[in-house]
N, C-alpha and C positions, 0 to 999 in steps of 0.2 A: 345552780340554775335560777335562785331567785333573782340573782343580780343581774339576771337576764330579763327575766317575768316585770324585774321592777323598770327596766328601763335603765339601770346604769349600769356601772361596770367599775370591777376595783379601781379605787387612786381618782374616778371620776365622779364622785358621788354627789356635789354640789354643780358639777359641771353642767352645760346645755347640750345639745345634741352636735350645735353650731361648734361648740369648743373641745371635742371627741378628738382623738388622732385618727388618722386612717390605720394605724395599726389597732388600735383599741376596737374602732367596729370591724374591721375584719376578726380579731376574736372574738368578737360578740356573733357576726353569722355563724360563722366556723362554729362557735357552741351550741348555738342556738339550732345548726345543722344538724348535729350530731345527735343532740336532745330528739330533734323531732324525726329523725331515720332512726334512733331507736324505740320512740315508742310507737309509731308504725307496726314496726317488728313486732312489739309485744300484741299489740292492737288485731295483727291479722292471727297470731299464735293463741291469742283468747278466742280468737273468731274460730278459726278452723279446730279445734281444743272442742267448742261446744258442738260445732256442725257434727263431727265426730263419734261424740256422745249417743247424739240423735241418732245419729245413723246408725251406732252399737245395737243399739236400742229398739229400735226398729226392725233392724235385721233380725237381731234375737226371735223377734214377737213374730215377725214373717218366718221365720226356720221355723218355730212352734206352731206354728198354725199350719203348715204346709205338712209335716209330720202325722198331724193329725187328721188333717184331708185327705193324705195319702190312706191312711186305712179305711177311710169311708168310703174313697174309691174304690179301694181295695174290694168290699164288701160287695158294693155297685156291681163291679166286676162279675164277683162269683156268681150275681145273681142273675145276671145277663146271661152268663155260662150254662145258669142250669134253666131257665129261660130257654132257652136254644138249642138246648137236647131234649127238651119235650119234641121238637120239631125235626132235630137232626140228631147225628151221632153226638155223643159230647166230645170228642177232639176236633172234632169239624167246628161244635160251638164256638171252642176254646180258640181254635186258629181265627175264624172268622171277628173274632173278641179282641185277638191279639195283633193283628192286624189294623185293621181298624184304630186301635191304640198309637202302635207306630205310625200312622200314618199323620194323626191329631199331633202327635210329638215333634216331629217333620215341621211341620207347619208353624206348630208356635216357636219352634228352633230358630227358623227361616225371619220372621216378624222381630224373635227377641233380637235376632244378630243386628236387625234392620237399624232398631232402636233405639240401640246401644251403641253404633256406628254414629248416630246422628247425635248424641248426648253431649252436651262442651265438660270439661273438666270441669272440675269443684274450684271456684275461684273464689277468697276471701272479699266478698261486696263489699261490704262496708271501708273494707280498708282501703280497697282501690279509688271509691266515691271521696272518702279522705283523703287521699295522696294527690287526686285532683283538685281536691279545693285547696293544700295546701301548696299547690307546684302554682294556682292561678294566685291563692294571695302575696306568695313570693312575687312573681313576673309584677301584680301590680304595683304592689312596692318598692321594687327595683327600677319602676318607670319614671317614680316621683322624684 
């Protein structure tokens, strides 16, 4: 591919661009096509590779922390429970508790589905903002 990068091509190394064959540059795009659809390729598989990571990562952190909120609630809970049989029975607390619960869960159910419905796919940015600049410096070169 250097002999691409330098601007010539085998057999035409002293050559001008004016004394090329049209089969010489059609192998030179043909190369030079091929070169740059696959590092594209490589370009969006680093990209989503890292995005990945992040998100391994993240999630983990979010799984761990949610685990341990959950007993805090957990605790919350009990103490709502017994809270509420000073006043009433304690299975009556308890339902009134449990309830209440389901009902808060309903809800954020209802919001996450909302959410998530509106969310676009994970799309490799960088590489699609590249693939445009490299589809526009094509068209302009092809025009000259």
């Amino acid at each position: 591919m250097t002999e691409a990068v330098n601007g010539t091509v085998s057999g035409t190394e002293g050559a001008g661009a004016g004394e090329r064959s049209a089969a010489d540059l059609v192998k030179q795009v043909t190369e030079q096509a091929t070169v740059l659809v696959r590092d594209e390729i490589k370009l969006a598989q680093l990209e989503m590779t890292r995005k990945g990571k992040q998100a391994g990562v993240g999630a983990g952190m979010l799984g761990g922390g949610g685990v341990i909120a959950l007993y805090g609630v957990a605790c919350l809970l009990a103490c709502a429970i017994i809270g509420l049989s000073h006043v009433m029975q304690a299975w009556l607390a308890a339902l009134v508790v449990g309830v209440v619960l389901l009902a808060v869960a309903g809800v954020a159910a209802l919001v996450g589905k909302n959410r998530l419905a509106r969310a676009t796919p994970p799309v490799p940015e960088e590489t699609v903002s590249s693939v445009k600049s490299d589809v526009a410096e094509i068209k302009e070169r092809a025009h000259r």
